[in-house]
N, C-alpha and C positions, 0 to 999 in steps of 0.2 A: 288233699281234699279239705283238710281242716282249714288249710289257709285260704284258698276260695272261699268256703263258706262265711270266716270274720271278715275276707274285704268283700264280700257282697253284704254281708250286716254293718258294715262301717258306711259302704255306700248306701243303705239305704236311709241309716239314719242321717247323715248329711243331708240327702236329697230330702227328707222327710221335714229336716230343722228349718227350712227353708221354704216349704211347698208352698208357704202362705204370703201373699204377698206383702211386703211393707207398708206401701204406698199403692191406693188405685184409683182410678178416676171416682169422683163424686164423696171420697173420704172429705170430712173435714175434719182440724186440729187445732187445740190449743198449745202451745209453747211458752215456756219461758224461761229467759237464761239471764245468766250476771258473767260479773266480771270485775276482778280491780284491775285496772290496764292504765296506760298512760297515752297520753295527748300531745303533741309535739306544741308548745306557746310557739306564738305568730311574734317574729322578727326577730327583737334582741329579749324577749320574755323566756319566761323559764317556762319548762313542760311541766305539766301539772300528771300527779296521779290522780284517777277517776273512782269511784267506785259504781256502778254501773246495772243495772235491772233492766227487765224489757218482756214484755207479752205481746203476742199476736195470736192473731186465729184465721186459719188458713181453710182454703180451698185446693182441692186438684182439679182441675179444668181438665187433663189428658191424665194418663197417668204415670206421665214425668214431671208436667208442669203446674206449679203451686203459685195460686197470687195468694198475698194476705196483708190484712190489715194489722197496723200494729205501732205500740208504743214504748215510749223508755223515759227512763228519769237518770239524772247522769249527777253526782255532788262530791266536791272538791272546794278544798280552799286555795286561794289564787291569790296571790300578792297580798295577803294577810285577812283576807276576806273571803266568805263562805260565795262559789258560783254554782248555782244550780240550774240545771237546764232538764227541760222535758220535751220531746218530741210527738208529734203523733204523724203518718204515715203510710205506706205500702212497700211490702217487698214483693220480688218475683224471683223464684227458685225453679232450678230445671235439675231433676234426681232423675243419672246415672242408674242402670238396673235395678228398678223400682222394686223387681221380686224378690231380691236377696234381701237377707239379713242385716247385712252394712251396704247402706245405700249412700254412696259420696253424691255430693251436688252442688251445683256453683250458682250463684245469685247476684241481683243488685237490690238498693234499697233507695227511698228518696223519703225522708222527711221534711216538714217544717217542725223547727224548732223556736222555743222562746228560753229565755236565760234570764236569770234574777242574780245582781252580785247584793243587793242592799244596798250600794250607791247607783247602777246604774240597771237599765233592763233593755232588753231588745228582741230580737227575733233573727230567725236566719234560715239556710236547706243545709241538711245534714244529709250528703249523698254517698255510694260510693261503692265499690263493691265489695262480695262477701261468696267465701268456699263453705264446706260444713261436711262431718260424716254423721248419719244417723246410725243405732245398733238398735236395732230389733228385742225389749226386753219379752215382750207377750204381745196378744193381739192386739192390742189398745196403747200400750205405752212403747216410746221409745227413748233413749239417752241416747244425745248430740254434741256433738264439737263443733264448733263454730268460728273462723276466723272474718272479722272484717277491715277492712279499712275505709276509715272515715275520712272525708273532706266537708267541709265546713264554708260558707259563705255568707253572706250578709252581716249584719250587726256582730253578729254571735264570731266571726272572722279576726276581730280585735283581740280576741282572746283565746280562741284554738285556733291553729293551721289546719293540722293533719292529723291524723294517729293511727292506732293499731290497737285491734282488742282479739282477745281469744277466749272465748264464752265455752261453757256449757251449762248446758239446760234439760230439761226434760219436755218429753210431748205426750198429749194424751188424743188418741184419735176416737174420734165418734163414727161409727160404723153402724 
């Protein structure tokens, strides 16, 4: 009898920790995450480390699917000189059972970006895509994991190829 009793109260409170949904249609969010991560340099150039920042503010459209606006600053020195780059943009994320507590979800992203080394500037698309888990801290805020990969083209191609970042951030939802 005893033991019934603790796994019907172990079950409830699981089912209970969880009763609220993460994510729901008409939620919006603020996010934002960093990262120092590294950049693979284009041809015979050396990879650069990044140190890395980013906010956006999101919509759920369903209540898996999130578009959001969103931007980052990216700064590194390169070949002996300071390259900063900033982007502005939109993501679209599709979140995995939105009603639990750790919500995994996979996305893509497309920026334009511009880049400043001090000798030269230009602009480029920073695209590519990106996985993430959220953890449900309370009803408003969540902490994320965030993996992306980036590809790069235009101007801004001269001096990254490719890379790899693995972010966390925090989210604050307005409900």
């Amino acid at each position: 009898m005893k033991r019934w009793l603790i796994l019907s109260l172990v079950g409830c409170l699981a089912v209970g920790s969880v009763s609220f949904a993460a994510v729901q249609k008409g939620d919006t969010e603020l996010d934002a995450l960093g990262a120092w991560m590294k950049q693979n340099g284009e041809g015979d150039m050396d990879d650069v480390d990044v140190f890395f920042l980013s906010a956006g503010i999101g919509y759920f459209v369903t209540d898996n699917v999130q578009v959001q606006g969103a931007a980052l600053g990216a700064w590194t020195e390169f070949g002996g000189s300071d390259l900063d780059i900033w982007a502005v943009g939109g993501r679209v994320k599709y979140h995995f059972m939105p009603t639990n507590q750790w919500v995994p979800y996979i996305g893509a992203q497309v920026m334009w970006a511009n880049f400043d080394t001090g000798d030269d500037d230009g602009d480029g698309v920073l695209w590519g895509p990106l996985v993430g888990l959220r953890y449900e801290l309370n009803a408003y805020n969540d902490f994320f994991v965030e993996y992306q990969y980036h590809m790069w083209s235009g101007d801004i191609d001269d001096y990254v190829d490719d890379g790899h970042g693995l972010f966390v951030g925090l989210i604050h939802q307005f409900k």
